[in-house]
C-alpha positions as CSV (number, residue, x, y, z in Angstrom):
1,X,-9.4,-15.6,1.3
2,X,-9.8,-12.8,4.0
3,X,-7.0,-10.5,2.2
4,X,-6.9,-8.4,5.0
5,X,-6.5,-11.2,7.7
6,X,-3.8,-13.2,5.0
7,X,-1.8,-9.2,4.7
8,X,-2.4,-8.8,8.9
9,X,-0.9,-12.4,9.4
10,X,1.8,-11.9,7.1
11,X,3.0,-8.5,8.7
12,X,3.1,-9.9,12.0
13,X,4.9,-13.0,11.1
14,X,8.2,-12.0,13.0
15,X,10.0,-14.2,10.3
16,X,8.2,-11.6,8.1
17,X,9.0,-8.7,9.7
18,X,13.1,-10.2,9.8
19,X,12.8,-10.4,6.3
20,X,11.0,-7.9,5.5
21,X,13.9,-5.7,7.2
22,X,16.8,-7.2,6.2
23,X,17.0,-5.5,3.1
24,X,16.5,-2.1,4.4
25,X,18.8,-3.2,8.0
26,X,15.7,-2.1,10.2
27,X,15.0,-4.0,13.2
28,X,11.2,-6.4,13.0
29,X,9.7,-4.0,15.8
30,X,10.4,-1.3,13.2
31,X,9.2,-3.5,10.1
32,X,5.8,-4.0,12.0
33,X,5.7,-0.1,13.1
34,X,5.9,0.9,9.3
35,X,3.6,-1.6,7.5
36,X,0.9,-0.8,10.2
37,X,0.5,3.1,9.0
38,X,2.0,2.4,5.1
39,X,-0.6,-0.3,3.9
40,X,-3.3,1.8,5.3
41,X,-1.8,4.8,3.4
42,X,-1.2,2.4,0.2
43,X,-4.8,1.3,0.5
44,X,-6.3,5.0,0.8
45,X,-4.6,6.5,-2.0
46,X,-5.5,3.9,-4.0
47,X,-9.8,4.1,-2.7
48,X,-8.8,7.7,-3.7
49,X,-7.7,7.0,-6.9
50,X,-10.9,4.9,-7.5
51,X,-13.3,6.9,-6.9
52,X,-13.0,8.5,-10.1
53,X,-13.9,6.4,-13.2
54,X,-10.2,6.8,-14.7
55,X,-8.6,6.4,-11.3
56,X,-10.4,3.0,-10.7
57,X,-9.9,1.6,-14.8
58,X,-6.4,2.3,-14.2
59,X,-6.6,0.3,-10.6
60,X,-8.5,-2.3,-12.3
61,X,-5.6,-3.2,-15.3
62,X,-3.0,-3.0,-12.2
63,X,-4.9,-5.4,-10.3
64,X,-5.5,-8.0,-13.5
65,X,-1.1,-7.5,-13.7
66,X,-1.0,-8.6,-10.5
67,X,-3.7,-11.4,-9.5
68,X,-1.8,-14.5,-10.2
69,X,1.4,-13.5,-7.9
70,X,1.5,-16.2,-5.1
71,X,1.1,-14.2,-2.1
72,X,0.0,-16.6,0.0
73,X,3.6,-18.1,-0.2
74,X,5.5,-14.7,1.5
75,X,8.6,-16.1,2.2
76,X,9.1,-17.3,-1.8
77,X,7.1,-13.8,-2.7
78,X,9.5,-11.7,-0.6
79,X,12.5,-13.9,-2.5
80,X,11.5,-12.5,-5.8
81,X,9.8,-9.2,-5.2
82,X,11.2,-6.6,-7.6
83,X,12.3,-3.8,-5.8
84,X,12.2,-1.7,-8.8
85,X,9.2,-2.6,-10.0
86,X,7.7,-2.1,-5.9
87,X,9.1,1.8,-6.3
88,X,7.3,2.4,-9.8
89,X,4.3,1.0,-7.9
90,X,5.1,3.6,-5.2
91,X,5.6,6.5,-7.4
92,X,1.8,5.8,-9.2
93,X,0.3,5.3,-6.1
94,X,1.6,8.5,-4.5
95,X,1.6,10.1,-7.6
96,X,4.9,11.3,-7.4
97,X,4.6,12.3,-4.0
98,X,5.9,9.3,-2.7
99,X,9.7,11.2,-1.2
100,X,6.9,13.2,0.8
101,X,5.0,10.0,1.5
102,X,7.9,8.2,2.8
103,X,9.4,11.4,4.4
104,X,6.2,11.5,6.8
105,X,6.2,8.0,7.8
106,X,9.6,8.2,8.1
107,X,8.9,10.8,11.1
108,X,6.5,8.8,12.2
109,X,8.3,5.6,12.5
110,X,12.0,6.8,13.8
111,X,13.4,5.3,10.2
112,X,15.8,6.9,7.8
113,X,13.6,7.9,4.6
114,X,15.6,5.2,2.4
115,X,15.1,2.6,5.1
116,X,11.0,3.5,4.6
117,X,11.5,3.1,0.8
118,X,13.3,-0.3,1.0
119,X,10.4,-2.0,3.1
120,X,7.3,0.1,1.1
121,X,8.8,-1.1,-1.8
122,X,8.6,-5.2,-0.9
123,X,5.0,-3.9,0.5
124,X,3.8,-2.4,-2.9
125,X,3.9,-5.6,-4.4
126,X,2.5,-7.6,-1.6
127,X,0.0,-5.5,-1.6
128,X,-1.0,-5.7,-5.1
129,X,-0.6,-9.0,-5.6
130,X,-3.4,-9.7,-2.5
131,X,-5.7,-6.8,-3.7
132,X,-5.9,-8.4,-7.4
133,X,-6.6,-12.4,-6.1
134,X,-9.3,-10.7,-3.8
135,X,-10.7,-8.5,-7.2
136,X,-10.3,-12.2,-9.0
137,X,-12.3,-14.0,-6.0
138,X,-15.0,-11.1,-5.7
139,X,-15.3,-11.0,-9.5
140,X,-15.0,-7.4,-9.8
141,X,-15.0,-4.9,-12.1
142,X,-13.8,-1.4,-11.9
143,X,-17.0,-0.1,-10.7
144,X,-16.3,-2.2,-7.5
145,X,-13.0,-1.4,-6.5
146,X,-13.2,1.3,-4.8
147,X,-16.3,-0.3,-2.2
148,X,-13.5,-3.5,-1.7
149,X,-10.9,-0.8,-0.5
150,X,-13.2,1.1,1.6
151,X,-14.3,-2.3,2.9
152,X,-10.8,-2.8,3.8
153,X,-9.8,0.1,5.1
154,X,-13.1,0.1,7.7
155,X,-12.0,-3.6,8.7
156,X,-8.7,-2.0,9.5
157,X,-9.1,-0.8,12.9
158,X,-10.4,2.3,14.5
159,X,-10.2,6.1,13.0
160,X,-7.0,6.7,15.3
161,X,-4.8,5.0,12.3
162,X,-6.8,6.7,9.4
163,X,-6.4,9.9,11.1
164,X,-2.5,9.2,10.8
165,X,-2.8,7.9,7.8
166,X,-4.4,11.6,6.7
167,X,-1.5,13.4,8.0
168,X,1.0,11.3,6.2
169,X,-1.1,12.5,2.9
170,X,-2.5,16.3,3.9
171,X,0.9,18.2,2.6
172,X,-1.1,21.7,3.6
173,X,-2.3,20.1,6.7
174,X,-5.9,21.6,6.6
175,X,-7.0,18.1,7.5
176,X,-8.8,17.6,3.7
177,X,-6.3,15.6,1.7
178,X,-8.9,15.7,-1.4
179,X,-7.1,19.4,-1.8
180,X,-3.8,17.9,-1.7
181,X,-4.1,14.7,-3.9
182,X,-6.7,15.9,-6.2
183,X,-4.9,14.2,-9.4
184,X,-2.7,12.5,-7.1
185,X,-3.5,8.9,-8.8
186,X,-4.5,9.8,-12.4
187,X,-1.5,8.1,-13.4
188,X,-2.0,5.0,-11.3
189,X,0.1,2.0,-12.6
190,X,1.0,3.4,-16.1
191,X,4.6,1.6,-16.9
């Protein structure tokens, strides 16, 4: 499975992207706006996270949590996603910055920030649940997580959306969001 053709194809399903917004009352257009600068985001801080050997362990028990979730099924996954389990997912991933997080792409997007958290929550989990069958498929360990996300995030389209995707993480805006995040995913994952 190409995860990131399977996540791409998902997103731009517009029964999806209804879906997707219903909880949240946004509008598909919006839906697809959002998850085209948040899974990016999701997906750097977590290739942040794992570049340090703690960061990508952590990653690496999320991911094993996660691998058997039927994702390729999105209408039944997005049925049963756990909301609340999507904003502890948030909340490790941004370590604790995710109300900044979701502020920014709030801006970004035109969305109210609770309308933001109610799709990046169903997102999370998506998210997770591809990222650990493509760690099951590759046969990885935690030593190759963090080459799969930068993999990913390469295949995902020019610089113009990772330079966004930077903003909506540099909170001192010097451009360097290493400053900023630092520890920002020590905790990755730890319920």
């Amino acid at each position: 499975m190409d995860i990131l053709k399977l996540i791409t194809e998902q997103i731009n399903n517009p029964d999806t992207l209804k879906k997707l917004g219903t909880t949240a009352g946004v509008e598909p257009e919006k839906v697809q706006q959002l998850a085209k600068l948040g899974m990016p985001a999701l997906l750097k801080a977590m290739e942040r996270n794992a570049g340090t050997p703690e960061g990508a362990e952590a990653l690496n028990k999320a991911l094993e949590q996660h691998k058997d979730e039927d994702v390729d099924d999105i209408d039944g996954f997005l049925k049963n996603v756990n909301m609340d389990d999507g904003a502890k997912m948030l909340k490790h991933i941004f370590a604790g910055n995710d109300a900044r997080v979701e502020n920014n792409l709030a801006k970004q997007t035109g969305l109210q920030t609770g309308q933001v958290s109610g799709i990046m929550t169903q997102l999370a989990p998506l998210l997770m649940g591809a990222l650990g069958k493509q760690k099951q498929q590759q046969n990885l360990d935690s030593s190759g997580l963090g080459g799969m996300l930068s993999g990913l995030l390469s295949q995902g389209g020019g610089s113009g959306i990772m330079g966004v995707v930077t903003n909506l993480l540099d909170s001192d805006k010097d451009g360097d969001i290493m400053d900023d995040i630092g520890n920002l995913l020590g905790g990755l994952f730890k319920k």
